[in-house]
Each structure stands twice: as C-alpha cells, then as structure tokens.
N, CA and C atoms of all chains as a GROMACS GRO file, in nm:
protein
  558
    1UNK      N    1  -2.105   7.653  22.796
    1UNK     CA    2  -2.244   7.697  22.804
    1UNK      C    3  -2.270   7.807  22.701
    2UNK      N    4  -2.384   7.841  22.622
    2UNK     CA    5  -2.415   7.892  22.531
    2UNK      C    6  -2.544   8.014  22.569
    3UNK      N    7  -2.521   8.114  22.568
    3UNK     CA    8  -2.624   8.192  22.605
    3UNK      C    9  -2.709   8.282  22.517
    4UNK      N   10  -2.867   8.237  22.562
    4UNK     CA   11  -2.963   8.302  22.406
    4UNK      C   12  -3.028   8.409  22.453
    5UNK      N   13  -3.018   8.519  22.353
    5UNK     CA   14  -3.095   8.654  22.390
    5UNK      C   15  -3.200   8.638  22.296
    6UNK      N   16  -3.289   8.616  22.282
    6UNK     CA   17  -3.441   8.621  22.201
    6UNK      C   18  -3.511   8.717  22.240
    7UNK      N   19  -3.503   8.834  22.153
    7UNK     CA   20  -3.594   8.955  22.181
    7UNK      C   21  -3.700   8.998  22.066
    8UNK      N   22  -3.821   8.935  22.110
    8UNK     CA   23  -3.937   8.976  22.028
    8UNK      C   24  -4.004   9.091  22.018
    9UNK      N   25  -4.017   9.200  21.906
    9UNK     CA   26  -4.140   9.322  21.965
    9UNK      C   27  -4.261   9.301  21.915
   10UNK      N   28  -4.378   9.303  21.946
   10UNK     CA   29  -4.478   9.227  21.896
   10UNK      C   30  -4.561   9.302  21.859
   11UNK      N   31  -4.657   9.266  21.745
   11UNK     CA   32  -4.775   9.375  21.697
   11UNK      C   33  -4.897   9.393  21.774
   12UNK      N   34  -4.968   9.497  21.730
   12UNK     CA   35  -5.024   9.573  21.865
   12UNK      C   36  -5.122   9.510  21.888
   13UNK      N   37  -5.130   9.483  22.005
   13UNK     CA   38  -5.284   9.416  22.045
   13UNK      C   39  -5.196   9.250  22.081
   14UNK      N   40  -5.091   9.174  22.077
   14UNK     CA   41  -5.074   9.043  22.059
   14UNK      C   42  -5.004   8.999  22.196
   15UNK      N   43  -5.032   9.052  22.264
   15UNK     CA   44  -4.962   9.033  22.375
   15UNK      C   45  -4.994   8.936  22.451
   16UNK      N   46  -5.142   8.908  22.483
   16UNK     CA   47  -5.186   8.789  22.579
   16UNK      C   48  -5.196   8.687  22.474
   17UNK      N   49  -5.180   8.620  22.330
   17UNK     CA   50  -5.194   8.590  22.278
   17UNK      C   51  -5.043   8.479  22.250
   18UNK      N   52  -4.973   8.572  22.277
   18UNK     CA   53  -4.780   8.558  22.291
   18UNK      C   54  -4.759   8.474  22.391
   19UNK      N   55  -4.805   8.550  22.529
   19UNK     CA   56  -4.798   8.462  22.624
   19UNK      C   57  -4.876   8.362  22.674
   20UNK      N   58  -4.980   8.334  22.660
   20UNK     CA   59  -5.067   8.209  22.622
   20UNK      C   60  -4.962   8.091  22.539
   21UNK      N   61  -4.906   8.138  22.378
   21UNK     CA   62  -4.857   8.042  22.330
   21UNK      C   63  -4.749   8.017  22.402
   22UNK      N   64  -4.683   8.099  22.471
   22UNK     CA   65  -4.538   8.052  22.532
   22UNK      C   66  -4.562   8.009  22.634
   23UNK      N   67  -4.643   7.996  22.758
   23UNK     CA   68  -4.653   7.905  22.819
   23UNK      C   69  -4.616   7.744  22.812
   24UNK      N   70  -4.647   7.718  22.663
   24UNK     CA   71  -4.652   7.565  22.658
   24UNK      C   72  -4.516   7.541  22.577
   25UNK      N   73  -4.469   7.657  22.528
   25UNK     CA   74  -4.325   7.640  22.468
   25UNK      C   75  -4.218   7.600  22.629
   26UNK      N   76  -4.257   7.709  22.718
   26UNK     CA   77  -4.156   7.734  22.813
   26UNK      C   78  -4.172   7.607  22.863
   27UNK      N   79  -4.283   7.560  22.915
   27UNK     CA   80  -4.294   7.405  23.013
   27UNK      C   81  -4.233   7.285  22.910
   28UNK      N   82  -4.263   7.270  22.769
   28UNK     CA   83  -4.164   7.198  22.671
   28UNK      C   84  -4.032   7.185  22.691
   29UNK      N   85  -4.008   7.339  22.648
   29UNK     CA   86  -3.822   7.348  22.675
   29UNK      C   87  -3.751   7.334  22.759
   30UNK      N   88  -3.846   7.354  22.903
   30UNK     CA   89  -3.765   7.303  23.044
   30UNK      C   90  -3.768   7.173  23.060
   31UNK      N   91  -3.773   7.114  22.971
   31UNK     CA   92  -3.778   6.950  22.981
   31UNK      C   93  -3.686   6.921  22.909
   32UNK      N   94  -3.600   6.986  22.837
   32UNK     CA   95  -3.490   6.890  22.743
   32UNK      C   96  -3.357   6.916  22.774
   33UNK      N   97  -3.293   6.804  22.710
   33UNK     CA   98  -3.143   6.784  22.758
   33UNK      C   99  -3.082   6.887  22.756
   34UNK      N  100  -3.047   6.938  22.831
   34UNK     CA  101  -2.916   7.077  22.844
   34UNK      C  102  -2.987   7.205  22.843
   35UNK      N  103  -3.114   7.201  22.850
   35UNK     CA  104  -3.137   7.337  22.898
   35UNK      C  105  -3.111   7.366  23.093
   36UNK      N  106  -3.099   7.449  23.077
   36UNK     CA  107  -3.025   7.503  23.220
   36UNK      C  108  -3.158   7.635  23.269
   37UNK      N  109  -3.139   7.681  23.158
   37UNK     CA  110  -3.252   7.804  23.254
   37UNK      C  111  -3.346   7.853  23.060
   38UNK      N  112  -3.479   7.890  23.108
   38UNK     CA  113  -3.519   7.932  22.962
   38UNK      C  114  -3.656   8.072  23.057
   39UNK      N  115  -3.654   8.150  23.071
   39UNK     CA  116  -3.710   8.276  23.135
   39UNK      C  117  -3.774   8.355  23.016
   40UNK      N  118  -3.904   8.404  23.025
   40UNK     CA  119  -3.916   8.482  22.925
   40UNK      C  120  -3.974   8.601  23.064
   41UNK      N  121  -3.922   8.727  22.951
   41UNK     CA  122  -3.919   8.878  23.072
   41UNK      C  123  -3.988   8.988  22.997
   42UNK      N  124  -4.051   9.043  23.036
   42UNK     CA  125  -4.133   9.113  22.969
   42UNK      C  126  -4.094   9.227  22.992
   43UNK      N  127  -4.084   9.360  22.915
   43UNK     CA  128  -4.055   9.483  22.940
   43UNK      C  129  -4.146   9.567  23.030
   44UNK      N  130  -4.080   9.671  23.116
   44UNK     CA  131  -4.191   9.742  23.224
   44UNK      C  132  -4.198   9.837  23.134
   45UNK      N  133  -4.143   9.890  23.040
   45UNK     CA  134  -4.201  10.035  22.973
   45UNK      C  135  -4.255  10.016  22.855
   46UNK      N  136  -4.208   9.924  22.759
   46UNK     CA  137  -4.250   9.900  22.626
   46UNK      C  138  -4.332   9.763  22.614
   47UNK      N  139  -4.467   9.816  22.621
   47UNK     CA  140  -4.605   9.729  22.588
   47UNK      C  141  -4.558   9.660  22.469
   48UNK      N  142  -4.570   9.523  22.504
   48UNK     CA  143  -4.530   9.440  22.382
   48UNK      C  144  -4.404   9.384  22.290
   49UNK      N  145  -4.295   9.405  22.417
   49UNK     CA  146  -4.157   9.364  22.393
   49UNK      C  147  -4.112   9.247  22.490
   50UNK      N  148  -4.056   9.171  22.431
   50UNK     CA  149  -4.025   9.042  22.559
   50UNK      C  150  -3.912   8.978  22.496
   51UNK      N  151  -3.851   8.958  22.562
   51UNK     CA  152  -3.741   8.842  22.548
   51UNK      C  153  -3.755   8.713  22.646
   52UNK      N  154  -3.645   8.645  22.596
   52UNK     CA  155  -3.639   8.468  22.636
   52UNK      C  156  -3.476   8.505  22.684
   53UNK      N  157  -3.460   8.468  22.782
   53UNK     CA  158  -3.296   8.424  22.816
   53UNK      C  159  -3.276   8.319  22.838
   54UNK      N  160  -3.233   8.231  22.724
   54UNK     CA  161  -3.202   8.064  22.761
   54UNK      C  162  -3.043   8.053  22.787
   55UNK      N  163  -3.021   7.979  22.852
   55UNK     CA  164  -2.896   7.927  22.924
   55UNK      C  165  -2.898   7.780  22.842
   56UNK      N  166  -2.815   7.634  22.763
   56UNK     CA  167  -2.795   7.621  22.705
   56UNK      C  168  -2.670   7.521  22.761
   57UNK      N  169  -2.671   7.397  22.772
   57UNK     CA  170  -2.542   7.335  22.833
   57UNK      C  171  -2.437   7.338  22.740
   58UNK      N  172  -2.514   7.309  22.540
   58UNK     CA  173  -2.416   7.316  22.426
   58UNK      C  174  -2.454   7.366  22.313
   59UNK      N  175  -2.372   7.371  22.215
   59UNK     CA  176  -2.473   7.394  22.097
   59UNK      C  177  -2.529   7.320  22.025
   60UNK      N  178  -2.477   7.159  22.048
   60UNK     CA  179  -2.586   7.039  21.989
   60UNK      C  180  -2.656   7.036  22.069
   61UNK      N  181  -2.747   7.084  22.213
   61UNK     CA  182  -2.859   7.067  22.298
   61UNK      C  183  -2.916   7.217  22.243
   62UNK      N  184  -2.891   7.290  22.182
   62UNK     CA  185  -2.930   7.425  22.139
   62UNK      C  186  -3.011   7.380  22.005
   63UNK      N  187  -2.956   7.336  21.893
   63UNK     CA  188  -2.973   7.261  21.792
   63UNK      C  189  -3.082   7.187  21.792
   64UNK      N  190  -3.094   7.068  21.867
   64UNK     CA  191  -3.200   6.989  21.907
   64UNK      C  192  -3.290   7.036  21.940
   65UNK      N  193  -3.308   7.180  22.004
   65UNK     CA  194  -3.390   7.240  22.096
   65UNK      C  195  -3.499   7.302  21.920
   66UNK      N  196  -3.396   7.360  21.832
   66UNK     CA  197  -3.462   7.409  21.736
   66UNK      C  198  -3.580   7.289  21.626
   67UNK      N  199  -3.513   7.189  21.653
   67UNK     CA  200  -3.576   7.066  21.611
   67UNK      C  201  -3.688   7.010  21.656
   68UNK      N  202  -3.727   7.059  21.799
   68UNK     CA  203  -3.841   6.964  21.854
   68UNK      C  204  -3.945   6.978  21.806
   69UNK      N  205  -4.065   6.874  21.829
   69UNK     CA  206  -4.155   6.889  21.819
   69UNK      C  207  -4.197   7.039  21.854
   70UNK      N  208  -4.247   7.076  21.979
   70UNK     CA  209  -4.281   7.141  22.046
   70UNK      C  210  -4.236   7.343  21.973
   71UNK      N  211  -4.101   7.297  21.931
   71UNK     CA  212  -4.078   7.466  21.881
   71UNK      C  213  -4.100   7.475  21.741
   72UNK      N  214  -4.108   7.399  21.701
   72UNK     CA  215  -4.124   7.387  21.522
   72UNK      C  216  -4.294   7.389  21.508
   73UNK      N  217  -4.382   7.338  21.633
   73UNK     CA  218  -4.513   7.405  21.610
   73UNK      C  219  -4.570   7.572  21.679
   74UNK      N  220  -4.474   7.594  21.755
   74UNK     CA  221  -4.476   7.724  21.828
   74UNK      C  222  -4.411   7.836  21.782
   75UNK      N  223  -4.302   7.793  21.715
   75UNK     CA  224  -4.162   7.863  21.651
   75UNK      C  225  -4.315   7.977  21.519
   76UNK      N  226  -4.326   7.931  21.466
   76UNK     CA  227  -4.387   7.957  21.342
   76UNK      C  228  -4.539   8.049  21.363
   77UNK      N  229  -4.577   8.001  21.480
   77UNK     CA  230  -4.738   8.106  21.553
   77UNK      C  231  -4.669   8.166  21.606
   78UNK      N  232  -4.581   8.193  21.662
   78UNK     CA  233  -4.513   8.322  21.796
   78UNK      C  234  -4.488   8.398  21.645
   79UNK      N  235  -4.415   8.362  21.528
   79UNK     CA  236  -4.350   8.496  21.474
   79UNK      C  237  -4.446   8.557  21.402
   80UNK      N  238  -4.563   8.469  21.388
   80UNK     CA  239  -4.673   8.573  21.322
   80UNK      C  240  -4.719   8.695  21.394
   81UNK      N  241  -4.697   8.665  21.537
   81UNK     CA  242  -4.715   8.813  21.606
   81UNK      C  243  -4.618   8.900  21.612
   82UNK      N  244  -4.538   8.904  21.578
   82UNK     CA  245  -4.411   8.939  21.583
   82UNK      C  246  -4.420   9.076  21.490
   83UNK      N  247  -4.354   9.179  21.531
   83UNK     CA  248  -4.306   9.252  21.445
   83UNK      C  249  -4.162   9.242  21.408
   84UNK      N  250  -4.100   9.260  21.516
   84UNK     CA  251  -3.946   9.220  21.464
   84UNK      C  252  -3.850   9.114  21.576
   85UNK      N  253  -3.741   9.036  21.508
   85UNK     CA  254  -3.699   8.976  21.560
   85UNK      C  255  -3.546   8.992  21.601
   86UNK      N  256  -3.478   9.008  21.747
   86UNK     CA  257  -3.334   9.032  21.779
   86UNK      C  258  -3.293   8.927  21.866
   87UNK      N  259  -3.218   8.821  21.760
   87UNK     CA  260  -3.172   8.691  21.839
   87UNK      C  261  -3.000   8.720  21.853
   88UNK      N  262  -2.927   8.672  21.956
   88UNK     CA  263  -2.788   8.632  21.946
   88UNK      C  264  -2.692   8.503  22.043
   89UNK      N  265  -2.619   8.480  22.020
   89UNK     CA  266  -2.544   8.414  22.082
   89UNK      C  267  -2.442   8.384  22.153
   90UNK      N  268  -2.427   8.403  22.316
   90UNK     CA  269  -2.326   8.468  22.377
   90UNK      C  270  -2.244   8.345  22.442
   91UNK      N  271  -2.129   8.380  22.494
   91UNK     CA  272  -2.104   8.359  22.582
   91UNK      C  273  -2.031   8.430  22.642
   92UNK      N  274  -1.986   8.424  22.776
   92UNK     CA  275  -1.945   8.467  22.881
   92UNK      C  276  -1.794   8.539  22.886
   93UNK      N  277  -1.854   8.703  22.835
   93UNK     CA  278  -1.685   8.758  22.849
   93UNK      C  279  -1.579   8.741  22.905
   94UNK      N  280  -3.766   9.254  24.167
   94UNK     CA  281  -3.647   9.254  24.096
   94UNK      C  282  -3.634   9.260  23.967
   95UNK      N  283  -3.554   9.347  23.894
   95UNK     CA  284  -3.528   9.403  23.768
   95UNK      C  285  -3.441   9.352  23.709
   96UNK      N  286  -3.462   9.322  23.580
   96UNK     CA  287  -3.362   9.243  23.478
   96UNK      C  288  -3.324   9.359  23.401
   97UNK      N  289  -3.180   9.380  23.345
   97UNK     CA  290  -3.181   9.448  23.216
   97UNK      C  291  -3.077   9.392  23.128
   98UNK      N  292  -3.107   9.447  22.983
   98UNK     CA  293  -3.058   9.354  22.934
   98UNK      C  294  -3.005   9.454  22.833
   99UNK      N  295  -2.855   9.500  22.840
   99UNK     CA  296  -2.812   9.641  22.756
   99UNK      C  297  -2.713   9.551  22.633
  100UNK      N  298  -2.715   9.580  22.538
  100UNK     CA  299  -2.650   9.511  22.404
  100UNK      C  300  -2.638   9.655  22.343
  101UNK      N  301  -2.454   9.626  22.317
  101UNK     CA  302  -2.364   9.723  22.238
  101UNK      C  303  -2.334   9.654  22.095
  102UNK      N  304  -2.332   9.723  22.015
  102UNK     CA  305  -2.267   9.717  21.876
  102UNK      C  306  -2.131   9.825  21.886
  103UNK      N  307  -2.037   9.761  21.894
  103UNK     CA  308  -1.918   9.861  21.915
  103UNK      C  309  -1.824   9.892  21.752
  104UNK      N  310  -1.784  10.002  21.736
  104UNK     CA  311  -1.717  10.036  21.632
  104UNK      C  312  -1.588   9.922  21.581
  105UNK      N  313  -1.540   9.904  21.462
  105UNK     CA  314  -1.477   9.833  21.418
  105UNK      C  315  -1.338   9.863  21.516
  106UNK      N  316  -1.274   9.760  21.522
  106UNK     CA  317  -1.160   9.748  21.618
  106UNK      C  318  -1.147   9.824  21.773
  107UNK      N  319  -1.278   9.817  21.875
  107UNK     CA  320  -1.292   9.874  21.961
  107UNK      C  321  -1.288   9.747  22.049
  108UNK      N  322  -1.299   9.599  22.060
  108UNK     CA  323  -1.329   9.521  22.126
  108UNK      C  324  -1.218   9.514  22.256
  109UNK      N  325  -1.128   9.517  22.277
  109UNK     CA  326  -1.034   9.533  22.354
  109UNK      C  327  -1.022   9.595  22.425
  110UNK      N  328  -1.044   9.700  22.415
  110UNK     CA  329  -1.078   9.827  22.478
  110UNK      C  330  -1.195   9.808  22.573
  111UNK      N  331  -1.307   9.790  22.508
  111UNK     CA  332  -1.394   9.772  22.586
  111UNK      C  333  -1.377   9.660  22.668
  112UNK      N  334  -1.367   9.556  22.628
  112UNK     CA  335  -1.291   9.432  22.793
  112UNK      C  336  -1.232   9.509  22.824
  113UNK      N  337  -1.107   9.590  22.830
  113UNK     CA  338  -1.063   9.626  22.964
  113UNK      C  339  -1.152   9.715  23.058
  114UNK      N  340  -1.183   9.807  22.954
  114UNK     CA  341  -1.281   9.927  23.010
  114UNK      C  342  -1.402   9.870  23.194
  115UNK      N  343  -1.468   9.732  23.084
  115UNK     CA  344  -1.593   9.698  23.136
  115UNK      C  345  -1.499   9.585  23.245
  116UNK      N  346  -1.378   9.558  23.257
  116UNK     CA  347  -1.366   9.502  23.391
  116UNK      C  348  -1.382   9.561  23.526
  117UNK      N  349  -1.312   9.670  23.498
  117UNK     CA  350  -1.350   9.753  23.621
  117UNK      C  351  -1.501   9.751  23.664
  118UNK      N  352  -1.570   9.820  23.574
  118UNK     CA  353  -1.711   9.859  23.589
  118UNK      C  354  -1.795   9.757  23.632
  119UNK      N  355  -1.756   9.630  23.593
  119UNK     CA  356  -1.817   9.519  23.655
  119UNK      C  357  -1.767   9.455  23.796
  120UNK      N  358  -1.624   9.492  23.850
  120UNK     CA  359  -1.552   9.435  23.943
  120UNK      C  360  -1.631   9.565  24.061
  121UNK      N  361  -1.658   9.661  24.001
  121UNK     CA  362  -1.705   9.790  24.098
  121UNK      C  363  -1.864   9.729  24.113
  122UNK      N  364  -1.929   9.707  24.015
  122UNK     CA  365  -2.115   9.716  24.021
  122UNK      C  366  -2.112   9.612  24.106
  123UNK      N  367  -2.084   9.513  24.083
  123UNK     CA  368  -2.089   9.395  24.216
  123UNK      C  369  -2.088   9.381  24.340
  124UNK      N  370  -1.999   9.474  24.359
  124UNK     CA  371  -1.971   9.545  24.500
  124UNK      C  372  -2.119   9.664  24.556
  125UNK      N  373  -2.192   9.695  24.457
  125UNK     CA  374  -2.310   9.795  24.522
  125UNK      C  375  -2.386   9.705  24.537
  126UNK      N  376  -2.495   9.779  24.618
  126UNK     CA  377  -2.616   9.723  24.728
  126UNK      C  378  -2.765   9.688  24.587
  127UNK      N  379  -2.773   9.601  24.626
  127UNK     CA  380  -2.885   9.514  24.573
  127UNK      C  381  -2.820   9.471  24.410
  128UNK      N  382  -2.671   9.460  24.379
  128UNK     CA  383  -2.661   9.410  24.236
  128UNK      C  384  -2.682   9.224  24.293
  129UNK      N  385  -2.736   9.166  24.214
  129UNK     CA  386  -2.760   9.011  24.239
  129UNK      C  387  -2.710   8.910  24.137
  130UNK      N  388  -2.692   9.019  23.998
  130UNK     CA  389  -2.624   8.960  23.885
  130UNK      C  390  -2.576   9.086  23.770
  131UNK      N  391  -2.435   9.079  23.744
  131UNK     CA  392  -2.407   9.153  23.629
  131UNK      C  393  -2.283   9.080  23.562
  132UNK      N  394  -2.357   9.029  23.428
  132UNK     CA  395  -2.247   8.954  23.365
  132UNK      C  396  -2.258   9.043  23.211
  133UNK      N  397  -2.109   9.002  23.150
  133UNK     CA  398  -2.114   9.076  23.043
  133UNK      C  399  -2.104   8.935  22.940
  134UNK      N  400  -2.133   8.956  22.806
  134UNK     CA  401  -2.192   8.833  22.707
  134UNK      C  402  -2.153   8.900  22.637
  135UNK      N  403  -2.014   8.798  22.537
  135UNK     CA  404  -1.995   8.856  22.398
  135UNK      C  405  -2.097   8.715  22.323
  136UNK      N  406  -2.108   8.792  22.174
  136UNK     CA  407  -2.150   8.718  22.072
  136UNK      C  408  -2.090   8.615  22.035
  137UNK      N  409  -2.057   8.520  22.011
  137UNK     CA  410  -1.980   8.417  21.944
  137UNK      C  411  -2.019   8.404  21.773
  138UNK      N  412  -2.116   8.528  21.715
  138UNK     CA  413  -2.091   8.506  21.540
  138UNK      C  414  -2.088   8.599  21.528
  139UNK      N  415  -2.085   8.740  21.612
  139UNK     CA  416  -2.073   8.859  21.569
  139UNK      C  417  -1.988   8.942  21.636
  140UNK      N  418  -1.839   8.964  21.600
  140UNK     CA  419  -1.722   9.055  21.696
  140UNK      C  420  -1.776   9.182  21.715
  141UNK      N  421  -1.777   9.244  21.833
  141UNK     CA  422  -1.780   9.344  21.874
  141UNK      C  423  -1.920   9.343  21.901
  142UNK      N  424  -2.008   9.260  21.960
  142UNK     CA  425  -2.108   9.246  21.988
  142UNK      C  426  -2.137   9.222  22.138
  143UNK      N  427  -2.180   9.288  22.217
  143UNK     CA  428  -2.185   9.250  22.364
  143UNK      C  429  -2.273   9.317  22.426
  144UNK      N  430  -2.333   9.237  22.533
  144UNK     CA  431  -2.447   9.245  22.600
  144UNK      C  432  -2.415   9.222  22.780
  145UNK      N  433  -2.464   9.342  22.880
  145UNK     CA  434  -2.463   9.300  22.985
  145UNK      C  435  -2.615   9.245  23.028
  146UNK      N  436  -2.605   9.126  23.130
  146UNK     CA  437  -2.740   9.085  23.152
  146UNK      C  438  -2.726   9.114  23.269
  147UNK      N  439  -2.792   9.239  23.334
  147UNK     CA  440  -2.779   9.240  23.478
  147UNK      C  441  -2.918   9.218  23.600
  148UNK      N  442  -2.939   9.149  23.729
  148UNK     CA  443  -3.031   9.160  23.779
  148UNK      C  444  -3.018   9.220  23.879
  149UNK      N  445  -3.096   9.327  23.949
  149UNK     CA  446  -3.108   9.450  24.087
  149UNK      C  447  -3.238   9.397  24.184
  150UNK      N  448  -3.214   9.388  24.286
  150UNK     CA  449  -3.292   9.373  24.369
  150UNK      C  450  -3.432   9.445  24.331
  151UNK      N  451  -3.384   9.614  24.308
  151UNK     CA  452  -3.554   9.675  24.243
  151UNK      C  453  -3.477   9.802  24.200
  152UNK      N  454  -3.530   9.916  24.151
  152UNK     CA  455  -3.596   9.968  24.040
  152UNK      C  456  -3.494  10.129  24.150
  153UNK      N  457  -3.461  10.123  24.277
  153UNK     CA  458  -3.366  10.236  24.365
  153UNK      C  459  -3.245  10.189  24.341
  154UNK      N  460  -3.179  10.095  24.341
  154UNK     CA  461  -3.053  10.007  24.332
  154UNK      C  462  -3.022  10.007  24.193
  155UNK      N  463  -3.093  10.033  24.101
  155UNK     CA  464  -3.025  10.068  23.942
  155UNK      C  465  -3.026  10.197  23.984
  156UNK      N  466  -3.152  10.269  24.005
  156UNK     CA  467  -3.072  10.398  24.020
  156UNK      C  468  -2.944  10.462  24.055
  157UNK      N  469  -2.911  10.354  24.171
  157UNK     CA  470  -2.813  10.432  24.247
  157UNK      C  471  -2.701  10.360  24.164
  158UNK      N  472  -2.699  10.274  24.094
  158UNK     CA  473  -2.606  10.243  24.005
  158UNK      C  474  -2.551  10.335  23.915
  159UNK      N  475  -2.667  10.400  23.823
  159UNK     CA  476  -2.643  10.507  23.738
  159UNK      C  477  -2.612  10.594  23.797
  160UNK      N  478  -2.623  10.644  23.918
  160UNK     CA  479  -2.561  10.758  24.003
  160UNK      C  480  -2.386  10.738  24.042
  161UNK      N  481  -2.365  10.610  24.054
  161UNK     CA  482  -2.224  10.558  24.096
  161UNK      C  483  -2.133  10.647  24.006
  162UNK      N  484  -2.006  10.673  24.111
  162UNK     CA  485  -1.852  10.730  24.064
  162UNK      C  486  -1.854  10.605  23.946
  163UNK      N  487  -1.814  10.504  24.008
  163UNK     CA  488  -1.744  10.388  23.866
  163UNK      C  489  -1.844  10.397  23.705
  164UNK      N  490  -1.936  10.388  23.735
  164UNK     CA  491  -2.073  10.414  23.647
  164UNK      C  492  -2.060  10.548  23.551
  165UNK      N  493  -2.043  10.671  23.618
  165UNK     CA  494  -2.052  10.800  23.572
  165UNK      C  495  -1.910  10.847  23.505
  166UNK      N  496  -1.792  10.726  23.555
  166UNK     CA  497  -1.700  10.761  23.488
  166UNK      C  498  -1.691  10.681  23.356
  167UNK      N  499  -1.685  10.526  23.386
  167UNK     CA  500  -1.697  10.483  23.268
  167UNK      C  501  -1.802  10.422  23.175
  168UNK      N  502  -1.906  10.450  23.193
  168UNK     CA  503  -2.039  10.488  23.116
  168UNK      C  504  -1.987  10.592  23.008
  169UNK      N  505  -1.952  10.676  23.039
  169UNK     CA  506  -1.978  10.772  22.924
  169UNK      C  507  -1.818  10.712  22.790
  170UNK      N  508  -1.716  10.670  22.852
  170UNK     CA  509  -1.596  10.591  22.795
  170UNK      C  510  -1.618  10.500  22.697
  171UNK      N  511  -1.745  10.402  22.776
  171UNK     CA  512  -1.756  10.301  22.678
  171UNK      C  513  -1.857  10.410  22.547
  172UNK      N  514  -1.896  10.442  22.612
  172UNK     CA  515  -2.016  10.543  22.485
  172UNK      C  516  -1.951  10.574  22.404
  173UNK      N  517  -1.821  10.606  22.398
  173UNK     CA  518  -1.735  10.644  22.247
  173UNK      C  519  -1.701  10.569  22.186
  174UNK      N  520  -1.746  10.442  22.222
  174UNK     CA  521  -1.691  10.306  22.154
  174UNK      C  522  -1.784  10.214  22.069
  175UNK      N  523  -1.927  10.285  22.129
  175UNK     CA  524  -2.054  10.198  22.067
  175UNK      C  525  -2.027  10.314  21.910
  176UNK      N  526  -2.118  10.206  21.835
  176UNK     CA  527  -2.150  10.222  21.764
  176UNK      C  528  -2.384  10.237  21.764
  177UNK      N  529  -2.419  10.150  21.823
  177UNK     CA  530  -2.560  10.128  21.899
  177UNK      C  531  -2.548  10.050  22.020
  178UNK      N  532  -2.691  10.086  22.067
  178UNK     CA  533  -2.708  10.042  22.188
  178UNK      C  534  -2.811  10.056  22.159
  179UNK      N  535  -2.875   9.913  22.252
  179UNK     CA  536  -3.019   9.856  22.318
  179UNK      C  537  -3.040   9.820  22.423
  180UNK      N  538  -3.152   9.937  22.504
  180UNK     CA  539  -3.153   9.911  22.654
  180UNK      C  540  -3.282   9.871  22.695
  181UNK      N  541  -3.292   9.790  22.767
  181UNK     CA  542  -3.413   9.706  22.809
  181UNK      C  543  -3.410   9.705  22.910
  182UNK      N  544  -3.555   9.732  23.004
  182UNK     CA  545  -3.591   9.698  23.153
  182UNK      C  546  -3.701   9.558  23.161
  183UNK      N  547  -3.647   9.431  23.230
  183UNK     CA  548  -3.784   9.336  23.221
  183UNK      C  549  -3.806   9.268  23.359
  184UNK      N  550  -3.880   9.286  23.371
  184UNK     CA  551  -3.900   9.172  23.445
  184UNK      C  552  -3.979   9.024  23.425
  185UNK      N  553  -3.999   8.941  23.561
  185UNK     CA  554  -4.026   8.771  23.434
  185UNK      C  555  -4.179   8.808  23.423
  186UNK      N  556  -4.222   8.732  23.299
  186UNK     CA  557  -4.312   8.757  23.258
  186UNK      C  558  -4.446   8.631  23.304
   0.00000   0.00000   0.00000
C-alpha cells in the first residue's frame, strides 16, 4: 500500500472555490481501482491550507489515478489556486 | 475528531535513531485515552523523511498527549534529530 500526503496552501480568497472543484475530483477518485481511502482535511488554524490523504492499493493504481480523465481536468484548475505545493510518498514505518 | 499530520526532515544519517526513538513513543500514545490512530510514514523517494498521521477523538486528548511522561520525554529527543518540521491540525473538510 502506498500512502499520499497532498498538502495544498492556497491563495487568498480561494477557498470555496478549491472545494467546490474537489468535490467532483474526490467522488471521481473514489471510484477507481485501488483506491482505498482519498479524504481531503482542512486545517482548523490556517485559513486556506488542506491536504488529501490517499491510501493507494499500488503504485500502478497511483499512476493511473494521475492519468484519468477526471484529474488531468482538475489537476491543472486546483493548482491555479494554489500557492504552494507539499506532495510525498509513504509508506508504513 | 482531529487529524494531524506532523512531517520531519531529519539530519543526514539520523534515520535509525529515530525508528528506534519513535517506537516507544508510538507503542506508549496508543495506549492514551482517545488516540484512534497514530501511524508513522516514511517517504519511499526521500531518506530521512517521515511523517506521523495521527487521529484523537478531540482537541483535550492531544492535549493530554503533549502533556504525557512518554511525549515530554521523547519529543524533545527526536527534536535534535530534525532538521524541519511541519505541523498540521485538520479536520475532514
């Protein structure tokens, strides 16, 4: 299993805008092969910071995931709000 | 219920150390009242990269975490070992 930390901080004002588009990312991605869990969490102190914790059965269902339809039209509007981006790839100490 | 999501950058040749360090600390947090999840996540493209993803019932139960003997001792241990740290409070969004 492959575990994704996606931590977005977003520019000011873009917040309902973020989550609007990720709505239709998140209901996408919970539909494909080997995703296990995909959560996006929003920070209680810092207005406009959120991450995604995807869970991930492999890294060719991770791969595919970057390929779909669905994130390759979302992938590209989410980072325009974006100020900065902190992705990595874990697994389980 | 509270997510957090703490990611270390640890100094060159510290990784070892810290697994041992953070077994305890995790074999102890599990054991306190309202922990529901605390896992630790190394990087798989970046050594010495690690992240705990932990979830608390609410917002008294981290406290009393950071108050903990196991916590107060080796909290400050691993701190000589980071190089950075990123600490995040979320909940789902």
């Amino acid at each position: 299993m492959i575990t994704v930390v996606a931590k977005s901080v977003l520019k000011d004002g873009k917040t309902e805008e973020f989550k609007n588009l990720t709505k239709e990312l998140i209901e996408e991605t919970r539909k494909e092969k080997g995703c296990i869990e995909y959560i996006l969490y929003e920070d209680i102190e810092n207005e406009g910071t959120f991450t995604f914790i995807e869970k991930w059965e492999d890294i060719d269902c991770l791969k595919a995931h970057f390929e779909s339809a669905h994130f390759k039209k979302l992938g590209p509007q989410l980072g325009e709000l974006r100020k900065s981006r902190d992705l990595n790839f874990y697994k389980e100490a």
